[in-house]
MARDOVO-697694 format. One record per residue (C-alpha): y, x, z; residue in one letter. Coordinates in steps of 0.05 Angstrom, whole numbers, padded with zeros to 5 digits, always signed. Each point is the difference from the previous one (the first is absolute). Layout:
MARDOVO-697694
YXZA...
END
This chain:
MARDOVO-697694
+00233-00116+00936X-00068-00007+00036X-00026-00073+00002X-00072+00003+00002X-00054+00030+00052X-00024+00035-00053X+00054+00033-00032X+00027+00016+00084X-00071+00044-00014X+00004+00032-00060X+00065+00028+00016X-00011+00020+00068X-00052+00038-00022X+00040+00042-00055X+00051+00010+00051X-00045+00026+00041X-00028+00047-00046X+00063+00031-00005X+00032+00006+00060X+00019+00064+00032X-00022+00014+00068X+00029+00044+00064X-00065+00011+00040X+00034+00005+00071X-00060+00034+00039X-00052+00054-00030X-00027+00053+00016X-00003+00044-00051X+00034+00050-00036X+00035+00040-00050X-00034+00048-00049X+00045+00056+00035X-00036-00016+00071X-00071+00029-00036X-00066-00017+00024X+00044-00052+00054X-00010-00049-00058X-00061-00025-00001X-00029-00031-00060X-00063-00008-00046X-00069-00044+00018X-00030+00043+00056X+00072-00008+00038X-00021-00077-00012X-00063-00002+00017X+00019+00034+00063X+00053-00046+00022X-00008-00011+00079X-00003-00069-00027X-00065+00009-00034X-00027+00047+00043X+00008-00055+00063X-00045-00046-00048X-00048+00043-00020X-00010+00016+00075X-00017-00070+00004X-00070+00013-00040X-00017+00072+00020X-00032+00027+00059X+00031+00076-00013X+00034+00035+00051X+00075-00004-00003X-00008+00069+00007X-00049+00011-00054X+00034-00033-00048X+00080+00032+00007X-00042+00077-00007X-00016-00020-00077X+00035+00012-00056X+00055-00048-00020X-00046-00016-00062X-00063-00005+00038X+00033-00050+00038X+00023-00036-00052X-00062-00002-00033X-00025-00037+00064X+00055-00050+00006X-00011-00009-00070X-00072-00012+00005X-00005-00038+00054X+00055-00061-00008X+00008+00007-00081X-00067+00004-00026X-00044-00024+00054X+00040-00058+00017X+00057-00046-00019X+00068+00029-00004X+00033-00065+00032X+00054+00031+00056X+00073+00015-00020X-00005+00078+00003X-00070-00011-00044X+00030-00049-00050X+00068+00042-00001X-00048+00067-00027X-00022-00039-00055X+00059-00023-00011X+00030+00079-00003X-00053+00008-00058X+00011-00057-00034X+00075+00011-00005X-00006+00069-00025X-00048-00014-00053X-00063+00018+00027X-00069-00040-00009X-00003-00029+00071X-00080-00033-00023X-00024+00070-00013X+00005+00021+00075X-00010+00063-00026X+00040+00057+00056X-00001+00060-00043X+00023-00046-00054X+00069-00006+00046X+00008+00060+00022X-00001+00035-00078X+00064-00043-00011X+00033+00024+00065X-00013+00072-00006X+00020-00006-00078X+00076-00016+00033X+00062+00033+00031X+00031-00030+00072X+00063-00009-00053X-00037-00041-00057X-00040-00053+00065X+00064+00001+00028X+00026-00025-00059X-00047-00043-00022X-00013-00027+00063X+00083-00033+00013X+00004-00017-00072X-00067-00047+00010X+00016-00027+00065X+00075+00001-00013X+00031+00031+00056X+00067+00028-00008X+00006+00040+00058X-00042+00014+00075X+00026+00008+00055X-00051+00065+00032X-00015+00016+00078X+00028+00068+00011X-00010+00038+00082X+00041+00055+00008X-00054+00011+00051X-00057+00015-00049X+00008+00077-00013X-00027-00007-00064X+00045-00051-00035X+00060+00035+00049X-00007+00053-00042X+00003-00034-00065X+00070-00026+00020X+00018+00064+00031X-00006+00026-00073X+00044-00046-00038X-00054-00035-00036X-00013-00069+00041X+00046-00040-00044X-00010+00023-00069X-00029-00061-00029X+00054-00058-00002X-00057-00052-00005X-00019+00025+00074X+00049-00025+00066X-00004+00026+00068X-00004-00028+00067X+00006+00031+00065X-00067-00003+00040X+00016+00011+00070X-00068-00019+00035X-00016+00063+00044X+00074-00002+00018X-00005-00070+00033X-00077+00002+00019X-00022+00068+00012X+00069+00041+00022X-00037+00049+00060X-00032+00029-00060X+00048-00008-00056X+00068+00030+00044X-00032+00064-00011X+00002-00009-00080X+00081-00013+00007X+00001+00066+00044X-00031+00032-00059X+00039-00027-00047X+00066+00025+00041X+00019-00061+00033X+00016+00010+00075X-00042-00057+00038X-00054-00003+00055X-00045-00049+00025X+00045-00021+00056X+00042-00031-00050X+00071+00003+00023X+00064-00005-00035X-00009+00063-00036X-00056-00025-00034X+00015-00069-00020X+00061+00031-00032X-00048+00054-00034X-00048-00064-00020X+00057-00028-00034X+00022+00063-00037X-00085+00012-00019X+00012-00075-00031X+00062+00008-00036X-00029+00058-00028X-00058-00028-00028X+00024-00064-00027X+00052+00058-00033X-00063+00038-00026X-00036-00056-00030X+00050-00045-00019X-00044-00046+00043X+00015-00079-00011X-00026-00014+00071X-00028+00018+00060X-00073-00016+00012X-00046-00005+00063X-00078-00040+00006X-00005-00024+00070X-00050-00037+00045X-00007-00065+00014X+00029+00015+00072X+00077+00024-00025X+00046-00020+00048X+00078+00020+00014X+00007-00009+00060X-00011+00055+00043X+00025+00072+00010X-00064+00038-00038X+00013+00055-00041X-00008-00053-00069X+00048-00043+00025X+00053+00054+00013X-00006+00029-00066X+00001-00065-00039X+00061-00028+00037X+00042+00062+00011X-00019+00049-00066X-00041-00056-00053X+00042-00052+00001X+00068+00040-00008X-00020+00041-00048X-00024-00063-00040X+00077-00036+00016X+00036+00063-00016X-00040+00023-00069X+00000-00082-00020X-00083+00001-00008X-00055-00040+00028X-00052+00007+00056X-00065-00021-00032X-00037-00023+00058X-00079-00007-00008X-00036-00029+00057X-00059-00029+00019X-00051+00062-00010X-00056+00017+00051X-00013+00080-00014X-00072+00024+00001X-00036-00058+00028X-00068+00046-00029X+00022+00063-00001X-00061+00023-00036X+00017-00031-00059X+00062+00033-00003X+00057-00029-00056X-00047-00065-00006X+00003-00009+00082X+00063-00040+00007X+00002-00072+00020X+00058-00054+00017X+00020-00038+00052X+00064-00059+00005X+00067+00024+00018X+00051-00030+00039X+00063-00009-00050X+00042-00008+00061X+00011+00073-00015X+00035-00013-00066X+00049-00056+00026X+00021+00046+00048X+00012+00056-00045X+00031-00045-00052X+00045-00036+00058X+00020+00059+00036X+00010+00058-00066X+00039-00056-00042X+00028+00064-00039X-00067+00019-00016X-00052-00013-00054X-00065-00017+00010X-00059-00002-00054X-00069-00029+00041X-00078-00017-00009X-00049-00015+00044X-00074+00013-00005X-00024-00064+00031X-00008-00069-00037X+00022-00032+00059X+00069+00031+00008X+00012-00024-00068X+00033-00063+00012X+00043+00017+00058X+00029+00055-00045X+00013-00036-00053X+00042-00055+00045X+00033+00070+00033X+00029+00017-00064X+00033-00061-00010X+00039+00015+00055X+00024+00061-00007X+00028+00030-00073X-00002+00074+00025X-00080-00011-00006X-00048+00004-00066X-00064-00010+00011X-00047+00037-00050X-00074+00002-00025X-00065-00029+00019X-00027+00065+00034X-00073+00031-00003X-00049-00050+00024X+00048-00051-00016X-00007+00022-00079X-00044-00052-00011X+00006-00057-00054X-00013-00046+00043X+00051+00019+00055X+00046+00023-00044X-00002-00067-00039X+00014-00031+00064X+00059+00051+00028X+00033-00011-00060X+00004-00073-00003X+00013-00003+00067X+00064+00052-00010X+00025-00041-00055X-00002-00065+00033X+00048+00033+00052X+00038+00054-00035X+00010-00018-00056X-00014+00059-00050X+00046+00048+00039X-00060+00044+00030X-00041+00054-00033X-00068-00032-00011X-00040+00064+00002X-00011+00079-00002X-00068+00034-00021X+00000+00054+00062X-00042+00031-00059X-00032+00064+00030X-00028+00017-00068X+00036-00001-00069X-00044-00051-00035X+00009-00043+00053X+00062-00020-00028X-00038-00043-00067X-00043-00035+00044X+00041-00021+00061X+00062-00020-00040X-00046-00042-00050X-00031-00036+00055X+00064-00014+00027X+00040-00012-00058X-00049-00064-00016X-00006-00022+00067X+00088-00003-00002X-00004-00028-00058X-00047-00058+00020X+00044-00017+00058X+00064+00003-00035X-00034-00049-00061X-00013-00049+00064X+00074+00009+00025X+00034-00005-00069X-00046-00062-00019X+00024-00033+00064X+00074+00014-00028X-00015-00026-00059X-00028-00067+00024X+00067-00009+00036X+00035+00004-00068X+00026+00062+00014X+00011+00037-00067X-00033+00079-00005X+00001+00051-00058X-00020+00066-00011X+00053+00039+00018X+00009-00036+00066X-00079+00015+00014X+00016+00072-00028X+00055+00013+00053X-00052-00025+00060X-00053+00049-00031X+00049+00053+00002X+00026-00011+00069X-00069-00007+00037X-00033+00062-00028X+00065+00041+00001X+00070-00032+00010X-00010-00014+00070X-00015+00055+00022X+00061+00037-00036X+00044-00052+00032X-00018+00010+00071X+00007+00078-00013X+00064-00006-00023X+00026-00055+00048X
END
């Protein structure tokens, strides 16, 4: 029994420690999809994260800069806002953090220094090293049937050899881009055309089942703008409510809706030259009102859709809001999306996903967020216990479990 502040802390934190965590949303890979993995300290240095900051000091051309070698631009990021400066932003403090956790001397600053211990190890041995450190059971990866190159990795039998590694169906240039990407189902043998008529909706639906088949895919997936809307007769709308959506009911997974994304705003700065802007979540109540059969997993990219969301999914159980997504990933957002979530869910919503990019992302964004969780759940509990309500470990166990992993699980299987 837990009857002090104090003690609420200490075990929290050894709980903590050990849970086991589902990371819902990544981006990376398998050892079996090759160089699609990417990993080491010049893949983190040249995070469109860091490269957006480092734009913030340096006068080079966009241009300039993307026609050097990975390492050469690494050495500049590097340079410029690790040794010449502070390293005070998330994405800075989450490098050091990457080094720190894998044993490295983070004071030396010393590059080469980094790089010996990466190139003296196997994708298999950081992959490894990296979930036993962070403590992730399992990730959930972002596979596109679209992409030729990782099409041809499933093509071959080898997308799912690694248990530790789950699938979900990204369906992007299906829903955003389908003048272009018809022609891929042609090639692939299914019989549509850009008109879109009832042959191909049915042939969408059979590409789909196929797929999910393929990859054993938990979910379906899609990143949309700001602008998403249902209610017209566009081509997105057609293939969401007549092939998405009952190919979701029928195979019993969700639609992972991510929206809120404003593609390109620079386009010279390529992966770093996405912004935000607010949704309207009127969009989710009518999916979630009108598709009661369906499941819906959700984010949104803007702080101020936060709230609204949050009150949307106490309405409606066939919705599970997830994650505090990419510019939302910071403490001090996140510290506040999570108390807010709690105060209105309870603990029955999935607090967050890493949308790691890069392997060792996975040590520093789960630390940060671990602590951060934990912080807000020491507040909550201590506001239990000054009730006289009665808490022990196992009880605070169970919660661990079922924010960084049970939840999820559940509302699969529900």
């Amino acid at each position: 029994m837990i009857r002090s502040p104090e003690q609420l802390k200490n075990v929290l934190a050894r709980e903590l420690d050990q849970v086991n965590i589902t990371d819902v949303h990544t981006h990376l890979f398998s050892a079996d999809f090759g160089q699609m993995l990417l990993w080491g300290i010049d893949e983190v240095l040249t995070y469109h994260y860091l490269i957006a900051e480092y734009f913030r000091y340096s006068q080079m051309a966009y241009g300039d800069f993307f026609n050097l070698p990975k390492t050469r631009q690494a050495d500049l990021v590097w340079q410029t806002l690790f040794l010449e400066r502070s390293p005070v932003s998330e994405a800075q403090r989450g490098t050091l953090t990457i080094l720190n956790k894998l044993g490295l001397c983070v004071q030396s600053g010393d590059l080469d220094e980094y790089r010996e211990y990466f190139q003296s190890r196997t994708v298999e041995q950081q992959i490894d090293t990296v979930f036993e450190l962070a403590g992730i059971k399992q990730v959930v990866m972002t596979n596109d049937p679209f992409d030729p190159q990782e099409r041809r990795v499933w093509q071959e039998g080898a997308g799912n050899q690694d248990p530790r590694f789950k699938a979900a169906l990204r369906i992007d240039p299906l829903l955003m881009d389908y003048e272009n990407s018809y022609k891929t189902l042609q090639t692939e043998g299914y019989e549509v055309d850009v008109s879109l008529g009832s042959r191909s909706l049915r042939e969408i639906r059979r590409f789909l089942r196929d797929w999910v088949q393929k990859m054993d895919a938990l979910y379906l997936a899609v990143s949309l703008p700001p602008d998403f809307k249902l209610v017209d007769d566009s081509i997105r709308t057609r293939i969401t409510e007549q092939c998405v959506l009952p190919v979701c009911r029928e195979l019993n997974i969700p639609l992972a809706l991510m929206i809120g994304v404003n593609r390109q705003v620079n386009k010279e700065l390529r992966l770093a030259g996405d912004s935000l802007g607010k949704a309207d979540v009127r969009v989710i109540e009518y999916l979630c009102t009108n598709y009661p059969e369906n499941k819906f997993l959700v984010t949104m990219l803007s702080r101020e859709n936060q709230h609204e969301l949050a009150i949307t999914a106490r309405k409606y159980r066939n919705l599970m809001i997830f994650g505090c997504w990419w510019f939302l990933n910071n403490p001090s957002i996140v510290r506040e999306m999570t108390s807010m979530r709690m105060e209105t869910l309870g603990l029955f919503f999935i607090p967050q996903h890493s949308d790691a990019r890069i392997l060792e992302h996975l040590l520093y964004k789960w630390n940060h967020s671990k602590s951060i969780i934990g912080e807000v759940l020491v507040e909550k509990y201590a506001d239990l216990l000054a009730t006289g309500w009665v808490l022990n470990q196992e009880q605070i166990s169970q919660d661990l479990e079922a924010l960084f992993s049970d939840n999820f699980e559940m509302f699969l299987s529900s």
